[in-house]
Structures are given as structure tokens and as C-alpha cells.
VMD Tcl script that builds the backbone (N, CA, C; Angstrom):
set m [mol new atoms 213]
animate dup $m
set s [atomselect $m all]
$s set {name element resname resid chain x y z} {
  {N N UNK 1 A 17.788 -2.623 18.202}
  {CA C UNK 1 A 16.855 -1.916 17.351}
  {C C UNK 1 A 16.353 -0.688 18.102}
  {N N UNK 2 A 16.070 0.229 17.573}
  {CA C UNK 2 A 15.494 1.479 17.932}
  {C C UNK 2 A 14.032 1.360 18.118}
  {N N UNK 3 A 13.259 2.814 18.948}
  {CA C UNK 3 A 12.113 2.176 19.116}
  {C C UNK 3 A 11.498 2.634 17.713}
  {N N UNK 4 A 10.103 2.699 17.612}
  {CA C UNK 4 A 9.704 2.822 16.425}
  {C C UNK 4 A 8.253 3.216 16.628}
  {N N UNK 5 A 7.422 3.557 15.881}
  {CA C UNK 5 A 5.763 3.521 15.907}
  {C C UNK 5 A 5.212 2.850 15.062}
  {N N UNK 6 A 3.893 2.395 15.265}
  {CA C UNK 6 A 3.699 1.592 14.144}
  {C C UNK 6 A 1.689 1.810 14.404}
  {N N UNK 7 A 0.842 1.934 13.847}
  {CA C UNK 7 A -0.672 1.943 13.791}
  {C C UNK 7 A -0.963 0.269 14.477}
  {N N UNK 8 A -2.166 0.415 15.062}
  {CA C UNK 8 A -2.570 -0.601 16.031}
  {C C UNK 8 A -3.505 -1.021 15.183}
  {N N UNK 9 A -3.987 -0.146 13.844}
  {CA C UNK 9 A -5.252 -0.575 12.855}
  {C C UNK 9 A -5.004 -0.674 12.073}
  {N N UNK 10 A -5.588 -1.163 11.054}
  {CA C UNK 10 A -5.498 -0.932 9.244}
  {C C UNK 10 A -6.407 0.035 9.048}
  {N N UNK 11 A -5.862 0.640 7.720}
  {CA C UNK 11 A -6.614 2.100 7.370}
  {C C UNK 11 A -7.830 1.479 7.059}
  {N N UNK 12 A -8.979 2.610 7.337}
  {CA C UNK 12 A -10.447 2.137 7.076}
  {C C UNK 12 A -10.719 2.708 5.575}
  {N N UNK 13 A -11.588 1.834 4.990}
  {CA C UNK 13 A -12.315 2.796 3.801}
  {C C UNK 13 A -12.671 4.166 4.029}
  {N N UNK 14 A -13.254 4.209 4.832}
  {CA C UNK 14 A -13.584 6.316 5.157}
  {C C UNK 14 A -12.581 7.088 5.688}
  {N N UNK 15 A -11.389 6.169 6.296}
  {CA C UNK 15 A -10.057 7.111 6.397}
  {C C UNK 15 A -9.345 7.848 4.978}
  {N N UNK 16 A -9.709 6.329 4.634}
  {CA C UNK 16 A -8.719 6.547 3.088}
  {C C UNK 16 A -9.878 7.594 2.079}
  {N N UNK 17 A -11.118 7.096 1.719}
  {CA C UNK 17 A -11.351 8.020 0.965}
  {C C UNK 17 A -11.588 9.221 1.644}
  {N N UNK 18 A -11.313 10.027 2.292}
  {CA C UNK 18 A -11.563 11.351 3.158}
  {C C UNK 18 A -9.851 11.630 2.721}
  {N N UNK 19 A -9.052 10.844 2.103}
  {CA C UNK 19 A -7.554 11.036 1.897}
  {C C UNK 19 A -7.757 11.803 0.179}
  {N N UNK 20 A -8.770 10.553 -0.469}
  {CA C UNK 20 A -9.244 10.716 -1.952}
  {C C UNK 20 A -9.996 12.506 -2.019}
  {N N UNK 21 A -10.879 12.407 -1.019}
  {CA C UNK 21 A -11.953 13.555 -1.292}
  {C C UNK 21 A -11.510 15.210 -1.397}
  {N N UNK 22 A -9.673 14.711 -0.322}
  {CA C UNK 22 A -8.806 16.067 0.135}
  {C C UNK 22 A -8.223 16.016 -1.567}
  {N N UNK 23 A -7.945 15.113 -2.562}
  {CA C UNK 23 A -7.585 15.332 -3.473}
  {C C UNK 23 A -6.024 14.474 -3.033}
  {N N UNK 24 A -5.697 14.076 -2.443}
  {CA C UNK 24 A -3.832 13.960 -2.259}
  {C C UNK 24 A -3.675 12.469 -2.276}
  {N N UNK 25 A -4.856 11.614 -2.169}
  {CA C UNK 25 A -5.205 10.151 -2.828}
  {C C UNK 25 A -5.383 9.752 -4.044}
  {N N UNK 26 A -5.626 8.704 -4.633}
  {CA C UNK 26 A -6.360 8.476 -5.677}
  {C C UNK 26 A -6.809 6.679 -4.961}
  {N N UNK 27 A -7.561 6.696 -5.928}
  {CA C UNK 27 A -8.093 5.172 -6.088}
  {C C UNK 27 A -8.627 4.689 -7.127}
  {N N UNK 28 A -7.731 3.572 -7.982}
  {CA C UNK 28 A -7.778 2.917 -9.059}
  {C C UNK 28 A -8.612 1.578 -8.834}
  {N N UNK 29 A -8.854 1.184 -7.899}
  {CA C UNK 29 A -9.963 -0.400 -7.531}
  {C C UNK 29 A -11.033 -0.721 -8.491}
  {N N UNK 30 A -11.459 -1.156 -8.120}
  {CA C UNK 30 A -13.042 -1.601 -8.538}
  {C C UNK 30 A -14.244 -0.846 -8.055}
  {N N UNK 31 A -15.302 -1.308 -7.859}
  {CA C UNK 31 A -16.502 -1.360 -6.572}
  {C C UNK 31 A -17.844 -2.774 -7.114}
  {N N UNK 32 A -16.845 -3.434 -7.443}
  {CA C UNK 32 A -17.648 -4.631 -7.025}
  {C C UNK 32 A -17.765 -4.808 -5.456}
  {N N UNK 33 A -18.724 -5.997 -4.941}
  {CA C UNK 33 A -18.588 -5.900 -3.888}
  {C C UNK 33 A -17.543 -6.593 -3.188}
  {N N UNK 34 A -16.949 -6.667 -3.538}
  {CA C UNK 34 A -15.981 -7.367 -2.749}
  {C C UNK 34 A -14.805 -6.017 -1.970}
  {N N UNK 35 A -14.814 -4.915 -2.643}
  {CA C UNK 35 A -14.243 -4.261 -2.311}
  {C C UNK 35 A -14.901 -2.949 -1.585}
  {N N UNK 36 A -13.812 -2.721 -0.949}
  {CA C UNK 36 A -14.443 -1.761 0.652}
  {C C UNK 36 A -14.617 -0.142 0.086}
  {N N UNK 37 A -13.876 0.440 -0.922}
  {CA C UNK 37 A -14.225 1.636 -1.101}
  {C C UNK 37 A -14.928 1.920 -1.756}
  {N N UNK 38 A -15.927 2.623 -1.261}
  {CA C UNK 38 A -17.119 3.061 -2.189}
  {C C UNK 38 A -17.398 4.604 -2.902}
  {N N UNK 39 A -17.314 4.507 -4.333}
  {CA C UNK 39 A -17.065 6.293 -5.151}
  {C C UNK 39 A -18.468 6.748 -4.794}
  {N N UNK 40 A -19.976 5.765 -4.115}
  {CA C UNK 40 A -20.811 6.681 -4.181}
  {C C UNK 40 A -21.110 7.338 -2.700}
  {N N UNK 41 A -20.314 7.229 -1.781}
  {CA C UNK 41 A -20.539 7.666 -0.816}
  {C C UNK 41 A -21.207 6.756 0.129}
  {N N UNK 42 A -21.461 5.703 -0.243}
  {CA C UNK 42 A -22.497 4.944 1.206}
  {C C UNK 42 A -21.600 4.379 1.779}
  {N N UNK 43 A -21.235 4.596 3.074}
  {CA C UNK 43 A -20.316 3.683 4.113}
  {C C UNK 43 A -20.468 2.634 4.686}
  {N N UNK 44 A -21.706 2.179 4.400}
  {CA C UNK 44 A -22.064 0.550 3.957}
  {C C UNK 44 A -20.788 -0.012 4.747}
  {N N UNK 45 A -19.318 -0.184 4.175}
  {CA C UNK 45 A -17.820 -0.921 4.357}
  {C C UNK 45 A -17.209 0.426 4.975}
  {N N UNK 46 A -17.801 1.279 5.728}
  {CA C UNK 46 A -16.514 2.542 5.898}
  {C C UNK 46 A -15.607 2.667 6.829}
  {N N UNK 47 A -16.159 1.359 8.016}
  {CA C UNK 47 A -15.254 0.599 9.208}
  {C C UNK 47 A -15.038 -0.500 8.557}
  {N N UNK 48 A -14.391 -0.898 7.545}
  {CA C UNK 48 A -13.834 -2.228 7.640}
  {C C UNK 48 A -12.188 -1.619 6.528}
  {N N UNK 49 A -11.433 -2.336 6.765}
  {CA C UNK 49 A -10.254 -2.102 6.329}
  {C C UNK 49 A -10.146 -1.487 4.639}
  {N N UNK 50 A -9.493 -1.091 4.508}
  {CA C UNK 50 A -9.250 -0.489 2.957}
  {C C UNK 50 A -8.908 -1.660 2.379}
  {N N UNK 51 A -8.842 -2.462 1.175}
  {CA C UNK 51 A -8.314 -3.086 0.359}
  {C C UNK 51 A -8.462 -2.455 -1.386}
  {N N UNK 52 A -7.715 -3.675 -1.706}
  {CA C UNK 52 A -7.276 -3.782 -3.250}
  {C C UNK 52 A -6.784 -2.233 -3.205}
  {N N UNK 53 A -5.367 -1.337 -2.512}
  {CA C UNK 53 A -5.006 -0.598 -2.730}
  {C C UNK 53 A -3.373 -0.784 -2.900}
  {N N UNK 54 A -2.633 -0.206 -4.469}
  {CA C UNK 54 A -1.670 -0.517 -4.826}
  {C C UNK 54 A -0.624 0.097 -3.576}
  {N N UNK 55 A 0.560 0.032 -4.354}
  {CA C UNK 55 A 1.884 1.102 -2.600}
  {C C UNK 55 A 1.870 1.945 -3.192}
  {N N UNK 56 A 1.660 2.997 -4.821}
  {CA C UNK 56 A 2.073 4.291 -4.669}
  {C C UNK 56 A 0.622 4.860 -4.167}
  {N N UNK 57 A -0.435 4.452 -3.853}
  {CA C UNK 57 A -2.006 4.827 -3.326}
  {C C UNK 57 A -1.427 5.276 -1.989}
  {N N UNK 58 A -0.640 3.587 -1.348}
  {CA C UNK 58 A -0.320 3.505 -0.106}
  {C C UNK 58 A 0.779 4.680 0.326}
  {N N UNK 59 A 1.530 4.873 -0.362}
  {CA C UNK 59 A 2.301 5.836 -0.166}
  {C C UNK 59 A 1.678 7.537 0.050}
  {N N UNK 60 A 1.110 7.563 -0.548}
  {CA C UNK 60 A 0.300 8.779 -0.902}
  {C C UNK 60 A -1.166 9.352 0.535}
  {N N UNK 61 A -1.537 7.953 0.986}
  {CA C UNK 61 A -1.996 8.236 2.242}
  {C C UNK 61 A -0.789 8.526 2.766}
  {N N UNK 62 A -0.351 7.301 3.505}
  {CA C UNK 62 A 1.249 7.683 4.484}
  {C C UNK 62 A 1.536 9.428 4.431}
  {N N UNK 63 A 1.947 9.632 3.302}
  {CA C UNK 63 A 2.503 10.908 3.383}
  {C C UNK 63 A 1.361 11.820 3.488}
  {N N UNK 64 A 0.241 11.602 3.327}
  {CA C UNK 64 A -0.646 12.618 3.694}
  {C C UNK 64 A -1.309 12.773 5.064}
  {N N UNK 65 A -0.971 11.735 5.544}
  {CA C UNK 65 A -1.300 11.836 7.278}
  {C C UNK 65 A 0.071 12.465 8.557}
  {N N UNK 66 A 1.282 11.978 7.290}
  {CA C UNK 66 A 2.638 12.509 7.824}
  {C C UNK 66 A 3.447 12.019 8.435}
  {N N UNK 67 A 2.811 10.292 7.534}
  {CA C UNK 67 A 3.835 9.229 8.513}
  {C C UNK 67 A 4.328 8.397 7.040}
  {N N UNK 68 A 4.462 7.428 7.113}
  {CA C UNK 68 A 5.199 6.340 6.252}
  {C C UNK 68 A 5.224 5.051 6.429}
  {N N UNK 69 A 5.345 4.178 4.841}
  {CA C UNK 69 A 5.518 2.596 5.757}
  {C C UNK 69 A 6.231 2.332 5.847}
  {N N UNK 70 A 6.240 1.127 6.299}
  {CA C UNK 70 A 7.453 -0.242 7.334}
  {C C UNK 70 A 8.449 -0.066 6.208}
  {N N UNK 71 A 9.393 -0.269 6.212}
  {CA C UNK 71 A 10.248 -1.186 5.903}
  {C C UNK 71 A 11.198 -2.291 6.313}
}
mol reanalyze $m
mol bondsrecalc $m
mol representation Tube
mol addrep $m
């Protein structure tokens, strides 16, 4: 196998929406609480991992940071 790179983290809620805010995200979720991204701005969850995000969301970060996922 070749070598490869791979993130040591999971994307945070304030990574990802700072992905949303550039416009080149979207986010279809909720904001009950169970979920980490928040549309009103309080970062309350803004270090804890992103969830309930579909793969073309996921895709759409990836390519906006200028990387990609696993396969």
C-alpha cells in the first residue's frame, strides 16, 4: 500500500459551519439538541464533532479544504 494522509480529528461544528458561512457548505440537520451545529451562532457544541451530516455535505467540506474522503 502506498502512504497516504488521513486527519487525526473529526471535523468540529465551527470547522464545518465556517465551511457553511464561506457559502461552499450547506447544512440540512436539525438543531434539536442533540445535534452539534448551531444556525444561531452560539458555539455552545463548536469543539465537539460535526454530526447528522449527509456525504454530498461531506463531500463539499473535503473539497473545500482541498482534500477528500477515504475510500
Amino acid at each position: 500500500m502506498s502512504s497516504f494522509y488521513i486527519a487525526k480529528a473529526e471535523v468540529t461544528a465551527s470547522e464545518y459551519k465556517a465551511c457553511v458561512d464561506a457559502g461552499s457548505c450547506s447544512y440540512n440537520g436539525g438543531t434539536e439538541s442533540y445535534y452539534t451545529y448551531d444556525y444561531n451562532g452560539n458555539d455552545e457544541k463548536g469543539d465537539h464533532p460535526i454530526n447528522l451530516v449527509n456525504h454530498t455535505e461531506a463531500i463539499a467540506y473535503a473539497t473545500w479544504k482541498g482534500q477528500r474522503l477515504c475510500t
